[in-house]
N, C-alpha and C positions, 0 to 999 in steps of 0.2 A: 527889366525882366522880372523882379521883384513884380510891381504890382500889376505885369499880364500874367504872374502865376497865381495873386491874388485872388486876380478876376477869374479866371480859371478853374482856380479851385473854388472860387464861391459859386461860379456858375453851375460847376458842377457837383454842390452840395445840393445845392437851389433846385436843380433837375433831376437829381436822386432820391430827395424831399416829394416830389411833387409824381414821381414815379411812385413810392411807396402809395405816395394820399390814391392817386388815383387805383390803385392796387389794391387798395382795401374794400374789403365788399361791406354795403351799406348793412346796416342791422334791422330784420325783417322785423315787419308791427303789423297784427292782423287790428284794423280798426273798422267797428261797426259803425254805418249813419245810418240815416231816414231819407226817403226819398223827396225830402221838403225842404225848404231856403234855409230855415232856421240852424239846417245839419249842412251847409254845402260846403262848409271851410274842408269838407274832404276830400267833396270834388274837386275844389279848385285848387288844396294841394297837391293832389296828381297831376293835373292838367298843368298850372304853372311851372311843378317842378320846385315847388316848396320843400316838400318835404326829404326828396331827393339830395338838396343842395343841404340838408342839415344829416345826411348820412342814413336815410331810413327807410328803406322800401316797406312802401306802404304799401298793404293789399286791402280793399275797402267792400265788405260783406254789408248788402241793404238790406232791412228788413224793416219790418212796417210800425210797427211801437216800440216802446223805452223800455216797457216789461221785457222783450225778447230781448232786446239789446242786453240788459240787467242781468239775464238769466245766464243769457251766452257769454256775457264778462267775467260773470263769479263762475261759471264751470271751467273756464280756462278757456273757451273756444277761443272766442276773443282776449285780448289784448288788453284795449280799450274801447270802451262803448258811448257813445250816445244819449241824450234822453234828460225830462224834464227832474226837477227834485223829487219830483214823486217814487220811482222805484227807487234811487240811492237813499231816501229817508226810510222804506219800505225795509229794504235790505239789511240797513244800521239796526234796524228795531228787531229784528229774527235774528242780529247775531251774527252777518254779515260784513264784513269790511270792505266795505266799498267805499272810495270818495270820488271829490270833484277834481279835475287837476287841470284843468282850461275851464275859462268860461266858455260860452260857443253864443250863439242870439239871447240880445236883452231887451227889454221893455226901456225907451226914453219917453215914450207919447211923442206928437199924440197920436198919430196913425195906429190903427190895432191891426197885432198877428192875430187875434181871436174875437170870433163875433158873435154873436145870440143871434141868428138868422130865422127868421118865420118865411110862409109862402105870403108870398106879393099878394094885398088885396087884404090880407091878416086886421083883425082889429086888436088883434094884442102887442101890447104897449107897455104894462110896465111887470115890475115883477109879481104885484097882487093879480092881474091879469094869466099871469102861468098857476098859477095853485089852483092844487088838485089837476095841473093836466101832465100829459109825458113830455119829457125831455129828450132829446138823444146826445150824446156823445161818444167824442173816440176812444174812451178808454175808461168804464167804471172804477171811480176812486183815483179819478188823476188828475192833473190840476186841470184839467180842462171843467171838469163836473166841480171842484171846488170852487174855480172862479167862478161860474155859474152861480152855484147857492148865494155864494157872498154878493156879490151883485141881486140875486131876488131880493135878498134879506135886507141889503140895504134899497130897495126898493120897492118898498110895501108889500114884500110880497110871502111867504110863509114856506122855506126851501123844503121843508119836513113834508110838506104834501105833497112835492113833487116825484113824481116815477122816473126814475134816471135808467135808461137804456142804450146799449154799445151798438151802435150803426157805424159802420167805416165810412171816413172823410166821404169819399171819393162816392159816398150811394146816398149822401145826407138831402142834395138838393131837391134828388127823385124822391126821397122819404117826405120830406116837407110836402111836395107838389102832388104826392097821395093821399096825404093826409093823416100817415102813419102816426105824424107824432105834432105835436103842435111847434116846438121849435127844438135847436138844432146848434150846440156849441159848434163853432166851424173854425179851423186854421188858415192861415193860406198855404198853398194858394187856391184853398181848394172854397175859400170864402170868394174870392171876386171869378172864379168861376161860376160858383152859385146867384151871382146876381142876375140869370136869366129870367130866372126863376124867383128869387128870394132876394127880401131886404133885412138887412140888419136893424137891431131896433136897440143891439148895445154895443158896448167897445168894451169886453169881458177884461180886457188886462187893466184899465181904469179898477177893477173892483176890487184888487190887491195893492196897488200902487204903482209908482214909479220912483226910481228905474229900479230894476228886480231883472235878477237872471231867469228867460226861456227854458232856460235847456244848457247844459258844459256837456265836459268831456270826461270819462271817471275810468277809475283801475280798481281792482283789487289789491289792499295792501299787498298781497304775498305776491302778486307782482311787481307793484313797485319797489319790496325790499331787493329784489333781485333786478331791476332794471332803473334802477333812478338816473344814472344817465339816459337811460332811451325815454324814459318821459321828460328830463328835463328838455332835453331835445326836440321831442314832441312839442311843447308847451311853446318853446321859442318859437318854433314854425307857425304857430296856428295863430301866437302872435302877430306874425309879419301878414299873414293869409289875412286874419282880420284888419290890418290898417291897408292891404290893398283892396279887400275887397269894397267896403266901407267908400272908396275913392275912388272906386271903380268898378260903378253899376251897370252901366253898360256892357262892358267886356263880360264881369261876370255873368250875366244874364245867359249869353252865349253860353257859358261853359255848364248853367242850371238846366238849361233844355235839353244842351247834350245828353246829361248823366240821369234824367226825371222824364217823368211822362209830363211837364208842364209846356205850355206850349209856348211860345215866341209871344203872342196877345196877350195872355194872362201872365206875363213875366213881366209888358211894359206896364201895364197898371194893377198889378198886386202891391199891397203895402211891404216894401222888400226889409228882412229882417237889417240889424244892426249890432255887429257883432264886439263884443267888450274887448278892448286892446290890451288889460291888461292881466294881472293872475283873477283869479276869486279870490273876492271879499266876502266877509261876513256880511257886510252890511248890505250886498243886493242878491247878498240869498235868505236873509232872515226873514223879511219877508214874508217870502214865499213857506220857509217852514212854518209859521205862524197860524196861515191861508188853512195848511193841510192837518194841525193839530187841532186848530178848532173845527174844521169840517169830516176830519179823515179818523177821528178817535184815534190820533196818535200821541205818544210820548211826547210831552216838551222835550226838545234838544236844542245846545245851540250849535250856529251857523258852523264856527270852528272845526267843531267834531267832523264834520262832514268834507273838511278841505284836508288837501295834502299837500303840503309842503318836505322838502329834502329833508328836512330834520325828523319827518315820522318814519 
């Protein structure tokens, strides 16, 4: 009798337990992505049930650049945002607190998420060949237009003559095929959509190195002073997201057409990003800060300042 009261009452601590867990309503997180691979750890936490199973309803606001996302973080809209080192270093320099608290898509090589893409038939070739003409990119003064310079620069070519102008991804192939500009930073997947049209003539994330962080995931201190459980939580999730998605191209693919205008074709042979399993380091976002203070006339900083950890 003893130990069927045992069992008993264990059983029914154990179901009492498990009554409260499931009782407790998850803690809301508004989080911003992109409608691009490099940001899908958001989709595919929804759709998996990631981020659910780590206590957090997540409501996930798209928008089309890292400055929006940046703005929308630091105003409180958002939570947590999205986006390349470019606005979180922007933001630090104005006085800003904002950091990184996931990594999200990184550069290993040698596949490139960014291209220098010209119109097919083009006889430009290296980067002395672009001087003196236009460039486009998706976002003046972001790492897309700094990888750009560095790679002319490092390839005969004189970035200071170039004319950098903001065409959106999605209009870049039609720009090239008019003539508007001579070539054309591109991302995926909106680079191997443009091969209708357009050849690449470089592999832009070669011009920083490798491996280097894309793009994380960032908060505003004054949120994280008040929620560092809900980002550590966050951060766990996005971990488990990253080693499943990483191993499972396929299935996610599925889940990238769903939540994107990318289509089923352009998903099986886009170069699919590669997402970092583990916190930020310094060491593959330095970097990239480096890229943006020699090209971007910014403050030297280092990597550190820009990561958060539980103890900030």
């Amino acid at each position: 009798m003893q130990r069927r009261g045992a069992f008993l009452g264990g059983l029914g601590g154990a179901i009492a337990a498990g009554t409260r867990a499931r009782a407790a309503e998850p803690t809301a997180l508004q989080l911003g992505a992109m409608p691009i691979d490099a940001s899908a750890e958001a989709f595919y936490g929804q759709d998996g049930g990631f981020f659910r199973a780590a206590g957090l309803d997540v409501r996930v606001t798209v928008l089309n650049n890292g400055s929006a996302l940046a703005s929308a973080t630091s105003a409180g809209t958002l939570d947590v945002g999205f986006g390349s080192p470019t606005p979180v270093l922007t933001a630090h320099q104005r006085g800003l607190a904002v950091r990184f608290i996931a990594p999200a898509a990184v550069y290993t090589g040698p596949l490139a998420n960014t291209s220098l893409m010209v119109v097919k038939g083009s006889p430009l070739r290296t980067g002395a060949d672009l001087d003196g003409k236009t460039v486009a990119v998706g976002g003046l003064r972001d790492l897309g237009q700094f990888s750009t310079q560095a790679w002319i620069d490092k390839n005969g070519g004189n970035s200071k003559t170039i004319a950098f102008i903001e065409v959106p991804y999605a209009e870049m192939a039609a720009g090239l095929q008019a003539g508007r500009f001579a070539a054309g930073c591109i991302i995926e997947p909106y680079a191997t959509a443009a091969k209708t049209v357009a050849q690449s003539i470089a592999n832009l994330n070669e011009a920083i190195g490798h491996p280097y962080m894309l793009a994380g995931w960032f908060a505003t201190d004054a949120w994280l002073a008040r929620n560092a459980d809900v980002a550590d939580r966050f951060v766990t999730a996005i971990r488990r997201i990253a080693r499943w998605a990483n191993s499972h191209q396929r299935e996610s693919a599925v889940i990238l057409t769903k939540f994107t205008k990318i289509t089923p074709e352009v998903a099986a042979t886009m170069a699919r990003s590669h997402y970092d399993e583990s916190r930020v380091e310094p060491a593959i976002l330095q970097p990239v800060i480096d890229v943006m203070v020699k090209y971007g006339s910014l403050a030297p900083v280092a990597a550190g300042d820009l990561i958060w950890s539980p103890t900030k």
